[in-house]
N, C-alpha and C positions, 0 to 999 in steps of 0.2 A: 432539396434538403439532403443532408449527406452528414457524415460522424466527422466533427473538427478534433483533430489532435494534436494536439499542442507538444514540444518539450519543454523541460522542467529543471529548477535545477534543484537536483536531488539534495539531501541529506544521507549519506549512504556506508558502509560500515569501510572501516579502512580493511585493506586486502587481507592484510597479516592476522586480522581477529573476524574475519567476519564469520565464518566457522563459528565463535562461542554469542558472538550478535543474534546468529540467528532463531526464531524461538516459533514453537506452532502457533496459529490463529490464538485470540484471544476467549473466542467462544466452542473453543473445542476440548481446554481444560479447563476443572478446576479451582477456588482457591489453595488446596490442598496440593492441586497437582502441579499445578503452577511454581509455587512454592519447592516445591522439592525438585522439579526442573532446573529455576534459576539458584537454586543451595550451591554457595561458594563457587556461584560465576556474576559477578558484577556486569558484568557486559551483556547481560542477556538482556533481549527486547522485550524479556516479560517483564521485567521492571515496568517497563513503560506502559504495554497496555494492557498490563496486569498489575497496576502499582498498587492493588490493596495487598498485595503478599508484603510488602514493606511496611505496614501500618498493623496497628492490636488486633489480635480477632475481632474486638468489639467495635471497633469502626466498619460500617456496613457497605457494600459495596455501591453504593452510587452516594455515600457522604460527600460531600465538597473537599473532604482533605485527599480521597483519593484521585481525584484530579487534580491538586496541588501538588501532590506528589510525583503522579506522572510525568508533568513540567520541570520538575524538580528534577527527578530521574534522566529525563532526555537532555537538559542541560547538561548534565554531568555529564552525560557521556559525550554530550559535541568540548566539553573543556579538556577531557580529557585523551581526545583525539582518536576516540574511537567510532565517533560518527564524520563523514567529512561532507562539506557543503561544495559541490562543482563548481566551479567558476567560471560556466557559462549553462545556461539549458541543453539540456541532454535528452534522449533518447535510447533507450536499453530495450535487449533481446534478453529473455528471462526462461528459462528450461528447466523442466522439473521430470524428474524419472522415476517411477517406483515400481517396483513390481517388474522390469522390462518394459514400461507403457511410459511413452514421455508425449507430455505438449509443450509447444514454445509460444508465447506471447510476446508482444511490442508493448512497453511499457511506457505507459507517457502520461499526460493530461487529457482528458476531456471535457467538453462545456456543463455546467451544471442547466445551463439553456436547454443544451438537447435533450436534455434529463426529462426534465418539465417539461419541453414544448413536443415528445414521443418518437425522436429522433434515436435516443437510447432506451430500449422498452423495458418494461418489468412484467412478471408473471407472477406476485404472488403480494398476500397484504405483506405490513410490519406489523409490532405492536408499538403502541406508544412507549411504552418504557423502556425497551430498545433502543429505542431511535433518540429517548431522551437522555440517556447514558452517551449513545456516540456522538451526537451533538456535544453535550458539552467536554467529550475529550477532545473534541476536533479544536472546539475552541478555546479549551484550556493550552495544549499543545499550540496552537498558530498551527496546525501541521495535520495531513492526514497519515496517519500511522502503520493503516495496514490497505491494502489495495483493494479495487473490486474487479470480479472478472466478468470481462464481457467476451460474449461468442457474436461474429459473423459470417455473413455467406462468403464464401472462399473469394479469394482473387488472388490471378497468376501473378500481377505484379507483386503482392505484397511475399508471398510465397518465393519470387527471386528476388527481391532484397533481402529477404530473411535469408534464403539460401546462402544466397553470396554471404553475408555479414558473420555466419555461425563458421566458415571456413579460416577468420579470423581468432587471436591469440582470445579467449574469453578474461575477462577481470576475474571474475570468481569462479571458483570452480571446487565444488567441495559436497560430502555429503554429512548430511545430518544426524542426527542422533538418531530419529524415528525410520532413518533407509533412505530416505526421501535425496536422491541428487542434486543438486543446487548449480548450475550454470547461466552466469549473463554475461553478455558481451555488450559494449559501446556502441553506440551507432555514429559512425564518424560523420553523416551528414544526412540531419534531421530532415529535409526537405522534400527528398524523394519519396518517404514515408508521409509526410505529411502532406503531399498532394496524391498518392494511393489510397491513404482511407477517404480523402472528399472524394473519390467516388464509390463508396460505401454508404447506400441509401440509409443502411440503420442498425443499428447493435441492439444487442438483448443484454440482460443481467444475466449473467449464468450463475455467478455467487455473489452474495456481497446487498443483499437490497435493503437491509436495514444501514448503510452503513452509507449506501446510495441516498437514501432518504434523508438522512441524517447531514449529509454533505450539502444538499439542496436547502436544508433548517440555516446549516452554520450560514452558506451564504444570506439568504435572503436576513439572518441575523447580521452579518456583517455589511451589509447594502445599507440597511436601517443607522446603523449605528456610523457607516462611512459611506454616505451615497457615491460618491467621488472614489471609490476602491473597485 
């Protein structure tokens, strides 16, 4: 057994805006905060996994229109060319700095299989109403929205592709409103990465496990409904 990682092809901000795309988690503000984050910036991703800031107060946050809205919301912005879809699967190195302390992650796909079968571990419950808010934005979007982080035991090789790859021009490179640094760069050849993590016996959730949990709902919902998907 070992962690499968797949490329992807992204949905991802175009260069020139991705600076005002970018927006914090969606369960770290807010309606209120949220709301006055994205004030008079359209392009902000809180729209999207924040879309009840867009709808009446009195529409409550897990109504059905605020997952219409979300769909709503991310169309716009792939029509309006502020999201862009890669034209083939990709691979990204993703760099975050605050404070002086940075980590860099490989950003990719991995199995909702290994999820289920303890391949990728978890350390803590959810609750159901979590998990049934991210299920159905996953499935309202077609799209998972915001990332989950996983931590593993070290490896030298992945450690020199990463090396080598960050010595490259980054796509994005920007900081954000709350300090926070923002750098990812391409990975010009998905394959080396993708034979370094199969020998990575197994990953943990570091962040992210309702969201994990929730990923694993939408599949086994969309198996049901698309055996053949």
């Amino acid at each position: 057994m070992a962690v499968r990682l797949n490329p992807f092809r992204a949905l991802r901000p175009d260069p020139k805006v991705a600076a005002r795309v970018a927006s914090p988690p969606y369960d770290v503000v807010s309606r209120g905060e949220a709301a006055e984050l994205a004030k008079d910036n359209p392009l902000s991703f809180l729209h999207i996994v924040r879309s009840d800031i867009d709808l009446p107060e009195a529409v409550e946050p897990h109504d059905a229109r605020v997952y219409l809205k979300a769909r709503e919301n991310l169309d716009r912005l792939v029509r309006r060319g502020a999201l862009l879809r890669d034209p083939r699967p990709s691979l990204y190195l993703y760099r975050l700095i605050m404070d002086g302390r940075g980590q860099v992650g490989v950003v990719g796909c991995v199995h909702v299989g290994d999820y289920e079968g303890g391949v990728i571990k978890k350390h803590e419950t959810t609750r159901p109403d979590k998990e049934d808010d991210r299920t159905r934005h996953i499935l309202a979007l077609d799209a998972h929205a915001e990332p989950v982080l996983l931590a593993h035991h070290g490896s030298a090789e992945i450690d020199r592709l990463t090396t080598a790859a960050m010595e490259t021009p980054p796509l994005y490179d920007f900081t954000a409103a709350g300090g926070v640094r923002h750098t990812v760069w391409p990975v010009a050849d998905p394959a080396p990465y993708v034979d370094a993590f199969g020998a990575v016996p197994c990953a943990y959730v570091a962040d992210g496990h309702h969201r994990s949990a929730s990923a694993g709902r939408a599949a086994r919902q969309r198996r049901v409904e698309d055996p053949g998907r």
